[in-house]
Short mmCIF file of the C-alpha atoms (twelve columns), coordinates in Angstrom:
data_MODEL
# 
_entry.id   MODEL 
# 
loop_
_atom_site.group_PDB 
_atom_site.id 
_atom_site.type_symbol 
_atom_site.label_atom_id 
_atom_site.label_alt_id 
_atom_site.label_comp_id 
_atom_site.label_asym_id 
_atom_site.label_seq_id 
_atom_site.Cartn_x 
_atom_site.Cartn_y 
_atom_site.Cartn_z 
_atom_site.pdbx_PDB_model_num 
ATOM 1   C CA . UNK A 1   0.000   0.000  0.000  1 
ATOM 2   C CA . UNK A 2   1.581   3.350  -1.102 1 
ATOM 3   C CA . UNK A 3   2.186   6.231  1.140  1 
ATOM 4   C CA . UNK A 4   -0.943  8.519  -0.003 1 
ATOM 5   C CA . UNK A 5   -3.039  5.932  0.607  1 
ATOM 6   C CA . UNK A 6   -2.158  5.171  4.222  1 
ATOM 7   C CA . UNK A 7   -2.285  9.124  4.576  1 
ATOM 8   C CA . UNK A 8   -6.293  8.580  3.535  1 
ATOM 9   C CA . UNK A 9   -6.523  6.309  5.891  1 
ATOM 10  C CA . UNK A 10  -5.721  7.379  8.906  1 
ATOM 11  C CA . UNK A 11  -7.638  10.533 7.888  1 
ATOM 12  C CA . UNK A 12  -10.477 8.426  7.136  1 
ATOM 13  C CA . UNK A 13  -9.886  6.773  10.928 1 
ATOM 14  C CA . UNK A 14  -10.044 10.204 12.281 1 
ATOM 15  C CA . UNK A 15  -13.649 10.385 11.025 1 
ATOM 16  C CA . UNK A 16  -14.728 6.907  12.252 1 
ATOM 17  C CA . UNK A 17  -13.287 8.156  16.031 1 
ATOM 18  C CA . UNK A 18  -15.185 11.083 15.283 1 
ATOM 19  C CA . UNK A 19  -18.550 9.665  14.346 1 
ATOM 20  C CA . UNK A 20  -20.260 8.934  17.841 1 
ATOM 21  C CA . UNK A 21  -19.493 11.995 19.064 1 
ATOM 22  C CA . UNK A 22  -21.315 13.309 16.276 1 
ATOM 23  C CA . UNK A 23  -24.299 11.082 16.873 1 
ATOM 24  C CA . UNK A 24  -23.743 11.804 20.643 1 
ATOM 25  C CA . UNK A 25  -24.187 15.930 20.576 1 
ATOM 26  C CA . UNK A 26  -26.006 16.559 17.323 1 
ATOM 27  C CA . UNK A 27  -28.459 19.481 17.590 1 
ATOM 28  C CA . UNK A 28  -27.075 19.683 21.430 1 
ATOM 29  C CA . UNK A 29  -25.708 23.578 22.668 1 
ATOM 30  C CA . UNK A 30  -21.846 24.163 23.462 1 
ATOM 31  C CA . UNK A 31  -20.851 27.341 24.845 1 
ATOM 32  C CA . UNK A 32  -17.374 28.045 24.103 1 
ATOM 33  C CA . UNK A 33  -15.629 30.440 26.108 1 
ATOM 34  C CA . UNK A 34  -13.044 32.179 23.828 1 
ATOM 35  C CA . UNK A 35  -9.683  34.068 25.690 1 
ATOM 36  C CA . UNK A 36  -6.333  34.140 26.436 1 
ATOM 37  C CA . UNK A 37  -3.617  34.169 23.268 1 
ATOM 38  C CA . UNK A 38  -5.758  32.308 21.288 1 
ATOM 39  C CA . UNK A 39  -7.553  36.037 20.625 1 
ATOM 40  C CA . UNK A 40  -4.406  37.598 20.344 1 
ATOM 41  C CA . UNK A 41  -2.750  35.589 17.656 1 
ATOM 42  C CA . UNK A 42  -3.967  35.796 14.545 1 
ATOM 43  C CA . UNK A 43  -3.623  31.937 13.495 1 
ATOM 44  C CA . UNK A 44  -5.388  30.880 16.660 1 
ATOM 45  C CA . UNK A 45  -7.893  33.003 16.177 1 
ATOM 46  C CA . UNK A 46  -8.809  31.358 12.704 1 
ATOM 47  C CA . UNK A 47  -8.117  27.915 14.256 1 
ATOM 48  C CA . UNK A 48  -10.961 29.047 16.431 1 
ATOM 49  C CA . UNK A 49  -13.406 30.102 14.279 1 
ATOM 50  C CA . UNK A 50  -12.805 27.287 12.138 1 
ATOM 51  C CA . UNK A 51  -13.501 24.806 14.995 1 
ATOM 52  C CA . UNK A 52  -16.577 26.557 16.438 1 
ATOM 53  C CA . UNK A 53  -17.984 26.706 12.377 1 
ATOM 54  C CA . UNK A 54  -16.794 22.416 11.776 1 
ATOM 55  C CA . UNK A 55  -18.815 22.067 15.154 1 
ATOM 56  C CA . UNK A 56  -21.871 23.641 13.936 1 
ATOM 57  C CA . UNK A 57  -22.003 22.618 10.339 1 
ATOM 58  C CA . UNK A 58  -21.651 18.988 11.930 1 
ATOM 59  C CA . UNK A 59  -25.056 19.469 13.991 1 
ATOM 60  C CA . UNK A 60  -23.951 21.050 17.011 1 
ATOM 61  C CA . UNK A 61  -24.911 24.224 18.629 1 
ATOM 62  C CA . UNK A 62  -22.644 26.457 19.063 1 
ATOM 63  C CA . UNK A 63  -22.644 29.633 21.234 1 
ATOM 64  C CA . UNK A 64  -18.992 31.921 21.000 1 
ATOM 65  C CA . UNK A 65  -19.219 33.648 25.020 1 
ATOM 66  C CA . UNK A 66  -15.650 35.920 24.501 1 
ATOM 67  C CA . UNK A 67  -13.697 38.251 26.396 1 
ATOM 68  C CA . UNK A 68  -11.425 40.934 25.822 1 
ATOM 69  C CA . UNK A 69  -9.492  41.899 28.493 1 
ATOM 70  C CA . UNK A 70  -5.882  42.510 27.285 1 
ATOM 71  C CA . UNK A 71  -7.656  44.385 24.158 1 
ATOM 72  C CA . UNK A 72  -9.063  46.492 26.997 1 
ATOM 73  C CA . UNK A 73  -5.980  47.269 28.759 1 
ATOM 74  C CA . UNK A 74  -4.264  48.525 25.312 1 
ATOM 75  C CA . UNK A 75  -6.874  51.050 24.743 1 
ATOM 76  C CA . UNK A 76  -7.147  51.790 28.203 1 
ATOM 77  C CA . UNK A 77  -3.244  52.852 27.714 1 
ATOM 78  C CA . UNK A 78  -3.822  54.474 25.000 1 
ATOM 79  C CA . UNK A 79  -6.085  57.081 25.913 1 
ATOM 80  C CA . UNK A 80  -3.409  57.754 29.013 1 
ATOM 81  C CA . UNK A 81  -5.559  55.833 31.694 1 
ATOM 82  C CA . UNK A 82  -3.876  53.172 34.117 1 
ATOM 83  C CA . UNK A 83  -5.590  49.481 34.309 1 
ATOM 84  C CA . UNK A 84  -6.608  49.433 37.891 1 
ATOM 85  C CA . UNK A 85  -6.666  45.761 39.464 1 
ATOM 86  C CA . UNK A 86  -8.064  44.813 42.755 1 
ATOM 87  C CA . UNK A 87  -8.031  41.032 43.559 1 
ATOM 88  C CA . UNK A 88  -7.080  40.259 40.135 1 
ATOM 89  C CA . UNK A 89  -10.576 42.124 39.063 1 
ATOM 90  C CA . UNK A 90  -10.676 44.979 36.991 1 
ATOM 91  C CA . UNK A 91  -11.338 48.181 38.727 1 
ATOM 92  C CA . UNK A 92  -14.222 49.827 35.895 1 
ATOM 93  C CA . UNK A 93  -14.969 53.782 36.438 1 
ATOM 94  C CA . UNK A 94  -17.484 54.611 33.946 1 
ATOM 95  C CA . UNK A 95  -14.804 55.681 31.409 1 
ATOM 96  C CA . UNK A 96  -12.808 52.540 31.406 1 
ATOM 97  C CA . UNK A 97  -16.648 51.330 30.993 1 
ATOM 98  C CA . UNK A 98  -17.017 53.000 27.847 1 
ATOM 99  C CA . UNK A 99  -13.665 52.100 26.534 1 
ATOM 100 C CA . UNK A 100 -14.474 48.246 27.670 1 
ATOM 101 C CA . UNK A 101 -18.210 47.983 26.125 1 
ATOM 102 C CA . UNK A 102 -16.588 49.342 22.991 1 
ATOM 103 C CA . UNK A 103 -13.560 47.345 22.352 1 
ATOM 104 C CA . UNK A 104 -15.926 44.143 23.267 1 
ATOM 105 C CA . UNK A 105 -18.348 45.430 20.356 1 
ATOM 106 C CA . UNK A 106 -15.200 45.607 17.905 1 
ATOM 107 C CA . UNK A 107 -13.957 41.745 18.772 1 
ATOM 108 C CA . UNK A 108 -17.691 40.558 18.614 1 
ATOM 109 C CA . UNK A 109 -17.984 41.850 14.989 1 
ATOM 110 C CA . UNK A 110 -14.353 40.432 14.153 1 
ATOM 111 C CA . UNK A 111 -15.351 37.717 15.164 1 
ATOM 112 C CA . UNK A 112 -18.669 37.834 13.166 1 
ATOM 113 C CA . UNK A 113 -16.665 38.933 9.908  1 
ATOM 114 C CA . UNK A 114 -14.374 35.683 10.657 1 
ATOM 115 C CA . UNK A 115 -17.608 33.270 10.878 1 
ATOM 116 C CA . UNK A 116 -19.289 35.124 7.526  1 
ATOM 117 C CA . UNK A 117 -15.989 34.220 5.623  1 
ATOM 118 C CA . UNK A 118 -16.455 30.415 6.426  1 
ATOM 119 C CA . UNK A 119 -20.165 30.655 5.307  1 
ATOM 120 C CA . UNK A 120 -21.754 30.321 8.604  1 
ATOM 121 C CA . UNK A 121 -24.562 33.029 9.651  1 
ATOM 122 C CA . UNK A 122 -23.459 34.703 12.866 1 
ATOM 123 C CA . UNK A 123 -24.381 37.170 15.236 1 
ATOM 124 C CA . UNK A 124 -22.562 39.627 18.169 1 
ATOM 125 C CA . UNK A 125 -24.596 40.165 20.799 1 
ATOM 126 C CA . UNK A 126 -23.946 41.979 24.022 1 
ATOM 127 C CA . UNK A 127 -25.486 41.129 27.363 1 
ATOM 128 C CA . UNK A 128 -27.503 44.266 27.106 1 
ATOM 129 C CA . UNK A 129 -29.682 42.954 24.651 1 
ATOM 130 C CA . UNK A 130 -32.707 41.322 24.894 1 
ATOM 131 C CA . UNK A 131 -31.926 41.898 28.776 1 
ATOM 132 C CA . UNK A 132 -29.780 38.861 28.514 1 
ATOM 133 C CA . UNK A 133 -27.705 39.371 31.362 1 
ATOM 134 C CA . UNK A 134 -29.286 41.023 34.264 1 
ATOM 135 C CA . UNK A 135 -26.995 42.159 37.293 1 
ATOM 136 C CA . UNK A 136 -26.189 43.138 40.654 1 
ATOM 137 C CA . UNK A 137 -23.131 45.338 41.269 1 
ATOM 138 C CA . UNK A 138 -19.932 42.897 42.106 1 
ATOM 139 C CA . UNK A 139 -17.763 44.133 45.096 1 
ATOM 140 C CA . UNK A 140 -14.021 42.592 46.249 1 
ATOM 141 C CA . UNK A 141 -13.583 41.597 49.264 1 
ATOM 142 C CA . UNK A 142 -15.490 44.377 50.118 1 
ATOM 143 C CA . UNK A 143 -14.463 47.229 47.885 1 
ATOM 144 C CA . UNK A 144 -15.707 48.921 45.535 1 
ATOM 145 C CA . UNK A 145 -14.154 48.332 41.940 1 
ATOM 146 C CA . UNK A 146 -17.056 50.114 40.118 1 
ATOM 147 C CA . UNK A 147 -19.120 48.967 37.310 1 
ATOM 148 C CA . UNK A 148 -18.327 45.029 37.461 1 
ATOM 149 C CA . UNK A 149 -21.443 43.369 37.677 1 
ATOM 150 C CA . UNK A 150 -22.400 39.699 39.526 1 
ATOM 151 C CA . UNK A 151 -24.833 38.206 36.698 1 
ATOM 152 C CA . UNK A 152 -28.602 37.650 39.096 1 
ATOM 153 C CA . UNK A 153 -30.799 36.315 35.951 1 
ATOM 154 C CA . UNK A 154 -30.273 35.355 32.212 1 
ATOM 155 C CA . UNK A 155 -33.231 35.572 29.792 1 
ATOM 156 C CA . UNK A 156 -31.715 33.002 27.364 1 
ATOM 157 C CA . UNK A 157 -34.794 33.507 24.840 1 
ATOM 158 C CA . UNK A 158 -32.603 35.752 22.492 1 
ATOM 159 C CA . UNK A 159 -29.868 33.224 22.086 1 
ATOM 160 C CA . UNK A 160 -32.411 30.349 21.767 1 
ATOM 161 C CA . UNK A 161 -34.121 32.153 18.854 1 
ATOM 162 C CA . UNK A 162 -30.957 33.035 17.400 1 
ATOM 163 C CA . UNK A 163 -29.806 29.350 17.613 1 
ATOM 164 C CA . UNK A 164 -33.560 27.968 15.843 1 
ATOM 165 C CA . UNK A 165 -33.032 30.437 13.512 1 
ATOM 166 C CA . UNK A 166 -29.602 28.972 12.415 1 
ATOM 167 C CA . UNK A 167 -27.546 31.523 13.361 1 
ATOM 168 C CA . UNK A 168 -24.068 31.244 15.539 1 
ATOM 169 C CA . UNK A 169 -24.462 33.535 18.374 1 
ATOM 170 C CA . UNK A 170 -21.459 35.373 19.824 1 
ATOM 171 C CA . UNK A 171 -21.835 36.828 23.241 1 
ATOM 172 C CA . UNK A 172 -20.057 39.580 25.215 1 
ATOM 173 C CA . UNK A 173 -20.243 40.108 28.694 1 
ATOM 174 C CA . UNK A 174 -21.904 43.122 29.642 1 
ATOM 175 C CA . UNK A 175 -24.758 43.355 31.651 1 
ATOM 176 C CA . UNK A 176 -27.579 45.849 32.680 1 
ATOM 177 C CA . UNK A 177 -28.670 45.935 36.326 1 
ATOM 178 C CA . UNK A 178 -32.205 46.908 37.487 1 
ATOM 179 C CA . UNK A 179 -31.245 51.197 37.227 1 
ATOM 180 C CA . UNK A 180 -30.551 50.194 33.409 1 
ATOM 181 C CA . UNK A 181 -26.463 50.799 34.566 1 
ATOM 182 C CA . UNK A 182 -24.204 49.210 32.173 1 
ATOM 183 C CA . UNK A 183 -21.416 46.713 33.607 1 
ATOM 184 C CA . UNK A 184 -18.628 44.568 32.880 1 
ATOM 185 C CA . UNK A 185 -18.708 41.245 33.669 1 
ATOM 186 C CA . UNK A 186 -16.213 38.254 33.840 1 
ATOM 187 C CA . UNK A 187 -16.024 36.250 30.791 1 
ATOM 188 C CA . UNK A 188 -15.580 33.189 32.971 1 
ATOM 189 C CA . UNK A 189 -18.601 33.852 34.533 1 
ATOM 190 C CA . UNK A 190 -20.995 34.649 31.622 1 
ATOM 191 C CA . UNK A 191 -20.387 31.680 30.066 1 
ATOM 192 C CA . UNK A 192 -20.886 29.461 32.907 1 
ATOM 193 C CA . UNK A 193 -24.383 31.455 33.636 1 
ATOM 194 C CA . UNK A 194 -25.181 31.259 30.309 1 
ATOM 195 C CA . UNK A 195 -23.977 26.994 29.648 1 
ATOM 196 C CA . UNK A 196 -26.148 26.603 32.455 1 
ATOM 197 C CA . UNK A 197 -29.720 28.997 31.501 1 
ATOM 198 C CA . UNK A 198 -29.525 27.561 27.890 1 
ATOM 199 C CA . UNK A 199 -29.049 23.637 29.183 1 
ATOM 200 C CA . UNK A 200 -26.012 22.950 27.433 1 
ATOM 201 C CA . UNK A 201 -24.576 19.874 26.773 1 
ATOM 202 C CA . UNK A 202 -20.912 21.011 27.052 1 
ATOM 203 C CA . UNK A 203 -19.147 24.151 28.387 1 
ATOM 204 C CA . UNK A 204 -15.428 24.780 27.168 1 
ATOM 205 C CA . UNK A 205 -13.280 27.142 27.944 1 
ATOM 206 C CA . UNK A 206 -10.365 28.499 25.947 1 
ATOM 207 C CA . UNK A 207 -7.042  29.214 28.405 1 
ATOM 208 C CA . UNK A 208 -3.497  29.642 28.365 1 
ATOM 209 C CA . UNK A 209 -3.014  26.782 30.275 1 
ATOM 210 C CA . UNK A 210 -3.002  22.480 29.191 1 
ATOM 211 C CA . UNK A 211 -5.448  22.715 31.638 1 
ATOM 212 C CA . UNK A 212 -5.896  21.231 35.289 1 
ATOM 213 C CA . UNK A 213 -3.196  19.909 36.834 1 
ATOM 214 C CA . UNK A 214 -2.561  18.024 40.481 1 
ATOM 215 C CA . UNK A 215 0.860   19.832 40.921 1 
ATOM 216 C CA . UNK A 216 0.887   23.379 39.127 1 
ATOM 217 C CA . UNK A 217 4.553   23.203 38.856 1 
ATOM 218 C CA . UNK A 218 4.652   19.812 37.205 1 
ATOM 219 C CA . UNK A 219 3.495   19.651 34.030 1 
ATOM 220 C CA . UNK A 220 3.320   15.766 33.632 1 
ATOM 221 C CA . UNK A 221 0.370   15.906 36.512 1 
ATOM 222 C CA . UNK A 222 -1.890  17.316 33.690 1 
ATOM 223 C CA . UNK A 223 -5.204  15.571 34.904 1 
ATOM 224 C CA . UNK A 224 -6.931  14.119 31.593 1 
ATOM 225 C CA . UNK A 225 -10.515 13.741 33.504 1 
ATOM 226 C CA . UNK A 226 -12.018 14.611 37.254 1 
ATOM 227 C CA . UNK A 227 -15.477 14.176 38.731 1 
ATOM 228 C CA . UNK A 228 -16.694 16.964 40.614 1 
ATOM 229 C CA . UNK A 229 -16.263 15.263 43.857 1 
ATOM 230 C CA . UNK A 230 -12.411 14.726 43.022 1 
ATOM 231 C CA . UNK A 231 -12.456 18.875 41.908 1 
ATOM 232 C CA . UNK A 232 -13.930 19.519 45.281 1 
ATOM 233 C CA . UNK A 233 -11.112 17.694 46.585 1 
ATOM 234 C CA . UNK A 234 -8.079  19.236 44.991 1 
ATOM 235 C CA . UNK A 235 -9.570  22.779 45.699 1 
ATOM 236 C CA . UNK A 236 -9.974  21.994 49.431 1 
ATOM 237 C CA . UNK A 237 -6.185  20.475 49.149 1 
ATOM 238 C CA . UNK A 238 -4.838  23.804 47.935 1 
ATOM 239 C CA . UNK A 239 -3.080  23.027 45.229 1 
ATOM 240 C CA . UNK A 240 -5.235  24.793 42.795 1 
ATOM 241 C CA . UNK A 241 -4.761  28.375 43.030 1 
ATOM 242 C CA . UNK A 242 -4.559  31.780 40.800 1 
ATOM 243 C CA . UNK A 243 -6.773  32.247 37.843 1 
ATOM 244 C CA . UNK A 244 -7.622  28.062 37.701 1 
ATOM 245 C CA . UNK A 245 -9.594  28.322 41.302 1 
ATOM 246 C CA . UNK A 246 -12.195 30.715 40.313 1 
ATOM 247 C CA . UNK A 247 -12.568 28.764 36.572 1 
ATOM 248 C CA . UNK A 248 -12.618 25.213 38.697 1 
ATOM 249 C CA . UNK A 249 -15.075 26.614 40.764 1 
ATOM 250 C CA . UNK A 250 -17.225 27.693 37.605 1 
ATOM 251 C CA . UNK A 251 -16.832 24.262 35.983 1 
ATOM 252 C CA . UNK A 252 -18.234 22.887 39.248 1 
ATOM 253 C CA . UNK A 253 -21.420 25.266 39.485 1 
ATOM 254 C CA . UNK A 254 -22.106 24.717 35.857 1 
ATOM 255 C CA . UNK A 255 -22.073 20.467 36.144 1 
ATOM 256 C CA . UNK A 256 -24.353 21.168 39.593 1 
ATOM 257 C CA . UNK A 257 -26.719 23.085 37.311 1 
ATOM 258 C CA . UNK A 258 -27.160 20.274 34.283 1 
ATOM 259 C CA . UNK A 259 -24.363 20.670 32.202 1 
ATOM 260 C CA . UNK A 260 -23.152 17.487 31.242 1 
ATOM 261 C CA . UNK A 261 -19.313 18.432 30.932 1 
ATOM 262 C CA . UNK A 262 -16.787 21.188 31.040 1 
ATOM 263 C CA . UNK A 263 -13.705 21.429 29.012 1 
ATOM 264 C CA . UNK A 264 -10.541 23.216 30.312 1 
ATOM 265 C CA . UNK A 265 -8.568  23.685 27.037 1 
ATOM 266 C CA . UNK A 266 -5.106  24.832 26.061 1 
ATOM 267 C CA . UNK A 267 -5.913  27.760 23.724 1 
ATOM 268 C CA . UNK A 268 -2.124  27.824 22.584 1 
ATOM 269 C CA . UNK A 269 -2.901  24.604 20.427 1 
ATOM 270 C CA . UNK A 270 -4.565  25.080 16.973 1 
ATOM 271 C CA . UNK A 271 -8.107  23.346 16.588 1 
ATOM 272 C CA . UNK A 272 -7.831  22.487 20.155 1 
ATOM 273 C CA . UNK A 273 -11.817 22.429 20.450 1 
ATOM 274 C CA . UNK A 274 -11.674 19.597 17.945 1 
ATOM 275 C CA . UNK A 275 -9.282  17.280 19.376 1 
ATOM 276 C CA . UNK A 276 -11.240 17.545 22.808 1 
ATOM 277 C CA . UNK A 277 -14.537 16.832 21.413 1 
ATOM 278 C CA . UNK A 278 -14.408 14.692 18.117 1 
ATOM 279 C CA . UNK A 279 -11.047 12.594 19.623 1 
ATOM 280 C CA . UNK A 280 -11.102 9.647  22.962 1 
ATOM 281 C CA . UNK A 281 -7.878  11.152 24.870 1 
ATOM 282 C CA . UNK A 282 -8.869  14.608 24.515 1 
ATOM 283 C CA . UNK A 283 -6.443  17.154 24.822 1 
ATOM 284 C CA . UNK A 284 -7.240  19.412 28.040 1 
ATOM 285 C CA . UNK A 285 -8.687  18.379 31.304 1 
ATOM 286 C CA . UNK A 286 -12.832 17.180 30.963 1 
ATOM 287 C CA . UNK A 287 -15.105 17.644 34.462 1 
ATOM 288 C CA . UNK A 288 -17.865 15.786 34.094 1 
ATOM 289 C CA . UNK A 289 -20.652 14.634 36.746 1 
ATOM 290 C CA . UNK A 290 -20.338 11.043 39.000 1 
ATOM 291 C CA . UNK A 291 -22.656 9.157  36.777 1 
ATOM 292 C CA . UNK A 292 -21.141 10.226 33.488 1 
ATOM 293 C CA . UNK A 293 -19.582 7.528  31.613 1 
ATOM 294 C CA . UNK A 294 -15.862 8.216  30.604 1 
ATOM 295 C CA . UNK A 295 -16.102 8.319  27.121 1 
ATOM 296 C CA . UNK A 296 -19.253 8.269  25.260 1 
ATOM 297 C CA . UNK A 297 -18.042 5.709  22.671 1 
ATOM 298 C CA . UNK A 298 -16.885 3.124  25.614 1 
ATOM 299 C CA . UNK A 299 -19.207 0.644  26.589 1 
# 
């Protein structure tokens, strides 16, 4: 057998492993929470957008929840303000509001344009609309770091016409509270919210990390698959700690509230969505509920 054909094979094998997770999560949501380099670089970015538009030409559906924040910091600088952290939180005055609810309008309708090209129908949405994200005002520890808002209600109605209607909706986190105040919200946090009001079948976010790991400072403890009750454990054990604890802690609240499993994913790797999903090993770290079998094509 020559050497082209064995290179059709093995692509051909990479649809057969495929195929039951096709079967598995056609016409099921995934809310993919898109940050970190992988909105930064250029390639990624495509690699992206060309995962999220396989996934829903394949029968999935896909909703894009994205941030912005180093986007936010740049313009931030350039108008000759200082980013203002408290607790690793953003401190937001209303004109670093502004600057934020603008720049997260600009990478919704990149990302749009990005979709368009690849012949998918998409749509950038804001929190604000539809009343999609209603909030309370967030403080740290206490303090005040201004208009960062602690999502109270989603009204996922928008997102669920949007998604009947065949369109790709892409989501960025800003909120209104009950004065009709705009507010930033954590990325982390809308998705979650939102993976949880729409009843996803799978929550995934994009990070600059492999994903979780039992010893932060040894990368071959990369942990392929946890339970929540074995999350729960390594949080109490305090190994977990910096931006993972409050993402762990999401991927916890968001398998207590019916989603059937979270992805932690290395952003850094091109069409990292698609080896997770579509391959048995996976790539990042999968949380998934007690009674969830370990892979869906195992028996």
């Amino acid at each position: 057998m020559n050497e082209d054909m064995n290179k059709y094979l093995e692509k051909a094998n990479v649809l057969v492993e495929a195929l039951p997770y096709i079967q598995r999560f056609n016409r099921k949501i995934i809310v993919v929470k898109y940050g970190g380099s992988a909105m930064v670089d250029d390639k990624l970015k495509k690699s992206v957008i060309q995962d999220v538009t396989l996934l829903k030409l394949v029968g999935f559906k896909p909703i894009i929840v994205h941030g912005g924040g180093k986007e936010i910091s740049s313009w931030v600088g350039k108008v000759g303000k200082e980013a203002k952290f408290i607790n690793g939180l953003r401190v937001t005055d209303s004109e670093t509001m502004e600057i934020a609810e603008m720049v997260l309008g600009k990478v919704g309708k990149s990302l749009v344009t990005m979709t368009e090209e690849l012949g998918v129908k998409a749509i950038s949405i804001s929190g604000k609309d539809g009343m999609l994200l209603k909030v309370d005002k967030k403080y740290s520890d206490g303090q005040d770091i201004g208009f960062v808002g602690d999502i109270k209600e989603v009204n996922p109605s928008i997102l669920l016409d949007l998604l009947e209607n065949d369109f790709l909706p892409i989501v960025c986190p800003i909120g209104l509270d009950d004065e009709f105040n705009t507010y930033n919200i954590n990325a982390d946090d809308a998705a979650c919210a939102i993976a949880r009001a729409v009843n996803a079948e799978k929550l995934a976010f994009l990070t600059d990390i492999e994903g979780v790991y039992k010893d932060p400072s040894d990368p071959s403890t990369l942990i392929s698959e946890l339970n929540v009750k074995e999350a729960k454990k390594l949080i109490e054990s305090g190994n977990i700690g910096g931006g993972m604890l409050p993402k762990l802690n999401n991927c916890i609240d968001a398998i207590e509230n019916g989603v059937s499993r979270v992805h932690i994913l290395d952003g850094r790797i091109a069409h990292c969505l698609l080896l997770e999903i579509f391959t048995n090993k996976g790539v990042g770290t999968a949380i998934i509920n007690e009674n969830e079998p370990l892979y869906y094509n195992e028996h």
